[in-house]
Backbone as ProteinMPNN parsed JSONL, in Angstrom:
{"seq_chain_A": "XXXXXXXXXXXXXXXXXXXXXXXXXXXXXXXXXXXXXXXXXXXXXXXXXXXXXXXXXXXXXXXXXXXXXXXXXXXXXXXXXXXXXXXXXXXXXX", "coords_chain_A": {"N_chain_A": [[0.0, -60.463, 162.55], [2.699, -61.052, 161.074], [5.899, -62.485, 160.869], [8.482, -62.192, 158.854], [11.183, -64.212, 158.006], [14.552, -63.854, 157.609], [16.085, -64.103, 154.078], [17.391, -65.269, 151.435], [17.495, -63.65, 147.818], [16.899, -65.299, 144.394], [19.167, -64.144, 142.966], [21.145, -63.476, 144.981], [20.882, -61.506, 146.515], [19.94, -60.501, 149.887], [17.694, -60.839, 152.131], [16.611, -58.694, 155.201], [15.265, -59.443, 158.094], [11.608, -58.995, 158.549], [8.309, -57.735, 159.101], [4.964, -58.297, 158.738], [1.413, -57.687, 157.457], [-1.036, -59.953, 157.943], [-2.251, -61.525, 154.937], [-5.444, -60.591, 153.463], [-6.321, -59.106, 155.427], [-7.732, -55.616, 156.376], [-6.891, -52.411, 156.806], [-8.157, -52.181, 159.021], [-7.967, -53.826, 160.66], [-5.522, -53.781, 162.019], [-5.61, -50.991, 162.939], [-7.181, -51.108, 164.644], [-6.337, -52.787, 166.618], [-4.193, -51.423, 167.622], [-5.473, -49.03, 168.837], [-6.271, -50.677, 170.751], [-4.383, -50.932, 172.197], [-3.54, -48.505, 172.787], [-5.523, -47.587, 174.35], [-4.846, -49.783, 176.288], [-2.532, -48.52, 177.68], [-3.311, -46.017, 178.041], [-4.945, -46.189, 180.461], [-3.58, -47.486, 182.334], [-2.122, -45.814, 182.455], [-3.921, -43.767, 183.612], [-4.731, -44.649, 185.739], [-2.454, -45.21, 187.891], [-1.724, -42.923, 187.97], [-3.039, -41.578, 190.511], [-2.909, -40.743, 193.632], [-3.698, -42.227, 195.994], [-4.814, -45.324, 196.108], [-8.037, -46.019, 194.545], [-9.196, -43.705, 194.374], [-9.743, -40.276, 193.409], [-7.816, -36.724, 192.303], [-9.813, -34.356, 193.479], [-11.336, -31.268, 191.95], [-10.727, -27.913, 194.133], [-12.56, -25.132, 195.56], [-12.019, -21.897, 195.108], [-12.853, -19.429, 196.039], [-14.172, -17.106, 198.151], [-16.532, -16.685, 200.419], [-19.086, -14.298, 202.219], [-19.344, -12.648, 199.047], [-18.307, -9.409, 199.177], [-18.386, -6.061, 198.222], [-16.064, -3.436, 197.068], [-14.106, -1.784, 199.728], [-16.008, 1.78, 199.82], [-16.706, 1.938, 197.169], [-17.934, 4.286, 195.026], [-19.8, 3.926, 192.609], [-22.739, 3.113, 191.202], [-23.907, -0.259, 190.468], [-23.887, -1.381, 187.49], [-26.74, -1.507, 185.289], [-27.893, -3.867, 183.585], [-28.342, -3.58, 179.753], [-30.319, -4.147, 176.868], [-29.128, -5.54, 173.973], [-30.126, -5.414, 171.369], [-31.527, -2.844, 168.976], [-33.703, -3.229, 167.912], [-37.412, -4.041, 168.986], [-38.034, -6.934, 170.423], [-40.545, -9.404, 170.039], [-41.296, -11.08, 172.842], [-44.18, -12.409, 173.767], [-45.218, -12.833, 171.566], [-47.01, -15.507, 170.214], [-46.199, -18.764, 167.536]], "CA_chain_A": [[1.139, -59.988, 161.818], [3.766, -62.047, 160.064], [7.268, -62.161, 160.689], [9.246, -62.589, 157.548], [12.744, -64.303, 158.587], [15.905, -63.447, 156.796], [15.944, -65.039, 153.292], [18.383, -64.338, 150.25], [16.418, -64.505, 146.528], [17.749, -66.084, 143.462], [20.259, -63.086, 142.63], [22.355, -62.897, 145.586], [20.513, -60.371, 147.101], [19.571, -60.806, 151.247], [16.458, -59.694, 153.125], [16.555, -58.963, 156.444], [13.905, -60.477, 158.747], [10.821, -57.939, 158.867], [7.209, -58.223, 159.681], [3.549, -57.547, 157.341], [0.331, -57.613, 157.471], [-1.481, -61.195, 157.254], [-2.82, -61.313, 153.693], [-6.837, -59.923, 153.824], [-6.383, -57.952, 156.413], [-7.235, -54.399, 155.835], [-6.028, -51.097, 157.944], [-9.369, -51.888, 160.194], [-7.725, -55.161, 162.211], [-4.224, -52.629, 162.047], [-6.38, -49.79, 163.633], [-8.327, -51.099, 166.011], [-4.753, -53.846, 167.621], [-3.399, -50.118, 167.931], [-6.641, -48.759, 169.966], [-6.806, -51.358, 172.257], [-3.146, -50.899, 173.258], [-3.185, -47.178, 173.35], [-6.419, -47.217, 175.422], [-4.605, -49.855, 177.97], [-1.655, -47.536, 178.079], [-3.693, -44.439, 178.865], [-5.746, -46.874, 181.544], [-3.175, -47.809, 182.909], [-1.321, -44.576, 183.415], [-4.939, -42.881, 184.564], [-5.291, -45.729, 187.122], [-1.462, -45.123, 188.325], [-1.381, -41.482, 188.302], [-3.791, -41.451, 191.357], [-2.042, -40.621, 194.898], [-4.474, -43.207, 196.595], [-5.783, -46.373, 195.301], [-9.303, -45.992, 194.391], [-9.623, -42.193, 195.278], [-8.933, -39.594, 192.426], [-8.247, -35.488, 193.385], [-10.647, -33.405, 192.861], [-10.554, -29.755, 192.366], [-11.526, -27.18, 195.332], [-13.315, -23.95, 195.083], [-11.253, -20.765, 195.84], [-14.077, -18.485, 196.353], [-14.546, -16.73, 199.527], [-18.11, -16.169, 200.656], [-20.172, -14.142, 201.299], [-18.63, -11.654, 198.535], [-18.213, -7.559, 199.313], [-17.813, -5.086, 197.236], [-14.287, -2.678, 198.081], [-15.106, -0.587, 200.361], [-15.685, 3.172, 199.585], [-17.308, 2.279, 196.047], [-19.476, 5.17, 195.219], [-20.315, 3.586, 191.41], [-23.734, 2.344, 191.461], [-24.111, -0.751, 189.72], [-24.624, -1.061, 186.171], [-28.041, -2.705, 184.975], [-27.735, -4.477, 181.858], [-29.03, -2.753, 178.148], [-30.58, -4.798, 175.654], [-27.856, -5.804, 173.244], [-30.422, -5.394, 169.737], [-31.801, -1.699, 168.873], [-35.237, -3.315, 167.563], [-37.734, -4.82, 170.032], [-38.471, -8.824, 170.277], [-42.022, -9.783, 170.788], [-41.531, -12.297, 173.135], [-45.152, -13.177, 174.24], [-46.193, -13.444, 170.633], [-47.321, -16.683, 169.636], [-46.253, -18.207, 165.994]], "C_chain_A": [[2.15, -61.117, 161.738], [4.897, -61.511, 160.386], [8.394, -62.653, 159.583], [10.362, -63.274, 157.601], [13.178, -64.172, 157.185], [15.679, -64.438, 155.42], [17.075, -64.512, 151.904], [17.288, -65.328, 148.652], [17.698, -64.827, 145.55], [19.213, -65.167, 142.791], [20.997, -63.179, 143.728], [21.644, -62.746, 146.612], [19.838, -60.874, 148.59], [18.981, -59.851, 151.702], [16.511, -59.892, 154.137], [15.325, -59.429, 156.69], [12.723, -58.877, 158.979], [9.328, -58.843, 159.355], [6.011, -57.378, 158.475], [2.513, -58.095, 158.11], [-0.097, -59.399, 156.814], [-2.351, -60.913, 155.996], [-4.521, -61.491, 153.736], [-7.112, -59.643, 154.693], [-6.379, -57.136, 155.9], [-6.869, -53.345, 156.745], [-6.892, -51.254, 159.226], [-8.924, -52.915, 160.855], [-6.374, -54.221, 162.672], [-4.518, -51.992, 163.237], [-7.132, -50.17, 165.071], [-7.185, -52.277, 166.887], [-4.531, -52.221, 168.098], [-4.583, -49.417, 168.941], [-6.383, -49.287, 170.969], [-5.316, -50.953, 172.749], [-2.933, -49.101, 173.561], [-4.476, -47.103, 174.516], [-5.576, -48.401, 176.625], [-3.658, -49.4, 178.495], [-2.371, -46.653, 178.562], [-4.977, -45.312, 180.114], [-5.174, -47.161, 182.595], [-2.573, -46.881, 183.66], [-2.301, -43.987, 184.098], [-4.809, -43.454, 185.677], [-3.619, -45.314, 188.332], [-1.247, -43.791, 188.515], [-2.331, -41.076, 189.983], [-3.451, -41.644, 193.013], [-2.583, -42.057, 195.774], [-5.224, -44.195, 196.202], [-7.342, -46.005, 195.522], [-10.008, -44.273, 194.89], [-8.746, -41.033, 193.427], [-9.058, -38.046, 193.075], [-9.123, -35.008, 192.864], [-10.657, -31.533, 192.992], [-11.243, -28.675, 193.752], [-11.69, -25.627, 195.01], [-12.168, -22.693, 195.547], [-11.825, -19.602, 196.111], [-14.002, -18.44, 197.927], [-15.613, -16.363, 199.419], [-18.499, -15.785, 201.759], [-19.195, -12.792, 200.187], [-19.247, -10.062, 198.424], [-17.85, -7.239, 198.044], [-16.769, -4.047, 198.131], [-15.268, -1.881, 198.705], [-14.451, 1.065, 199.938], [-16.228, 3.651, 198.233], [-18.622, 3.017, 195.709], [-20.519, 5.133, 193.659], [-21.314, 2.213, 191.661], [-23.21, 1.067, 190.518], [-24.754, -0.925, 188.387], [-25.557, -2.22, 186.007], [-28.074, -2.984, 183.587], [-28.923, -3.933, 180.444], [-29.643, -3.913, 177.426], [-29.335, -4.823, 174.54], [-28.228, -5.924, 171.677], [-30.893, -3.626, 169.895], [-33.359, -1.953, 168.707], [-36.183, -3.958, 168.737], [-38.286, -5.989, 169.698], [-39.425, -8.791, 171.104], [-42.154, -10.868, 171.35], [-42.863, -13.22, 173.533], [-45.933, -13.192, 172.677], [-45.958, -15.079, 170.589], [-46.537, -17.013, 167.978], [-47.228, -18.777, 165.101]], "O_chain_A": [[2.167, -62.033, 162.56], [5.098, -60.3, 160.29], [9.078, -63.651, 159.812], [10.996, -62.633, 156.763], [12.603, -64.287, 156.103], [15.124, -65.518, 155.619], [17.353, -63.339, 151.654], [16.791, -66.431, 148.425], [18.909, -64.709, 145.736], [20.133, -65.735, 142.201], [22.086, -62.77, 143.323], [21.612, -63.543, 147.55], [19.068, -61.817, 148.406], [19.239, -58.651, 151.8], [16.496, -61.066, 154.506], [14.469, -59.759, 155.868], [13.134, -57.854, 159.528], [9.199, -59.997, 159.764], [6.122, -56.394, 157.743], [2.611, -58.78, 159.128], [0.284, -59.935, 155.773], [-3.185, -60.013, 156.094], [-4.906, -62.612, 154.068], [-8.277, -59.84, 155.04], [-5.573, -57.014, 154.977], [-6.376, -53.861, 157.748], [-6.599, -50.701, 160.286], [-9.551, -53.059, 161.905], [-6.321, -53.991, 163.881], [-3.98, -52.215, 164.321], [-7.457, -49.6, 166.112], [-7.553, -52.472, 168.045], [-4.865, -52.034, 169.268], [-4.182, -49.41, 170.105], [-6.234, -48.703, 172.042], [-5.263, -50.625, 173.934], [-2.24, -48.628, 174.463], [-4.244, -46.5, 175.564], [-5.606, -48.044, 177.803], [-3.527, -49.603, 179.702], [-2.097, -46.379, 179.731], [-5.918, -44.598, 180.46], [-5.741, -47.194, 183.687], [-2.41, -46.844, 184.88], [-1.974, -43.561, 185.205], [-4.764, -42.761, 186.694], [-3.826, -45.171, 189.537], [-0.428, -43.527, 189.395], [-1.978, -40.0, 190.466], [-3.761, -42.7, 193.563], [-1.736, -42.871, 196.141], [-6.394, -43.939, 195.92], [-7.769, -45.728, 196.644], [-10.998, -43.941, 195.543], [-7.717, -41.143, 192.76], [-9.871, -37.785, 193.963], [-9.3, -35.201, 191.661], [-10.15, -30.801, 193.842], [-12.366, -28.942, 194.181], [-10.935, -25.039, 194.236], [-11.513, -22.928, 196.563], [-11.081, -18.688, 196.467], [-13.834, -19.368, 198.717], [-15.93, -15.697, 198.433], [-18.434, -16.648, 202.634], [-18.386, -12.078, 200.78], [-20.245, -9.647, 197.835], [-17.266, -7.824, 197.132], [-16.679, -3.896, 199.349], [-16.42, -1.487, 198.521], [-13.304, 1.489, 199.795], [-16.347, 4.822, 197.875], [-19.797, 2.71, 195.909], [-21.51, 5.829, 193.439], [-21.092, 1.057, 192.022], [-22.199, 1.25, 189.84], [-25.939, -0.672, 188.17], [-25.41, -3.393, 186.35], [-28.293, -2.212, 182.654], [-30.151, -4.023, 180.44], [-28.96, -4.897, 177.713], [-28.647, -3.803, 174.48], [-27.43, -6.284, 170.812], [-30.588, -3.108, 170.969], [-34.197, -1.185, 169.179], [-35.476, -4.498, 169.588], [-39.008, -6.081, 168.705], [-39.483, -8.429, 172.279], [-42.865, -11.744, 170.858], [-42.788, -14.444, 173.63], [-47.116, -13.527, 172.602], [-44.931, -15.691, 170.879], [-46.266, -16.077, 167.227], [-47.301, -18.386, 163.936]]}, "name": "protein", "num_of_chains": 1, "seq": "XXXXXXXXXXXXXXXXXXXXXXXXXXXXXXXXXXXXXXXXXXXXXXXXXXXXXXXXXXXXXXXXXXXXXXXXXXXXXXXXXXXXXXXXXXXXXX"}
């Protein structure tokens, strides 16, 4: 990228100092300068968000085992239906 400095044209008229695109460049050298710096921003913050160098948390189970049912439940368990009305021939061949 190009930095333009300040310049006044033949009328008068004064441009501030800006910045462009080097000429045949297209949006794909743009796009991919902008990648690399958002991926070493989010690299950098993953790597820094981490209480302990080289250690990241991980999550822990909240399950108690072995699991009861309440006590006093006098509703058997339900055994699962078929979920079509027609029947599927599964041991045919095709």
């Amino acid at each position: 990228m190009l930095w333009m400095n300040r310049y006044a044209h033949r009328d008068g008229t004064v441009t501030r100092r800006y910045w462009r695109r080097k000429e045949g460049t297209g949006n794909g050298a743009f796009l991919l300068l902008l990648a690399i710096v958002a991926f070493a921003m989010l690299h950098h913050n993953a790597a820094s968000s981490a209480s302990q160098p080289g250690t990241t948390p991980r999550p822990r189970s909240t399950a108690v085992y072995p699991v009861d049912s309440p006590a006093g439940r006098t509703v058997p368990n339900v055994r699962p239906e078929p979920s079509v009305s027609y029947p599927i021939p599964w041991d045919r061949k095709k």
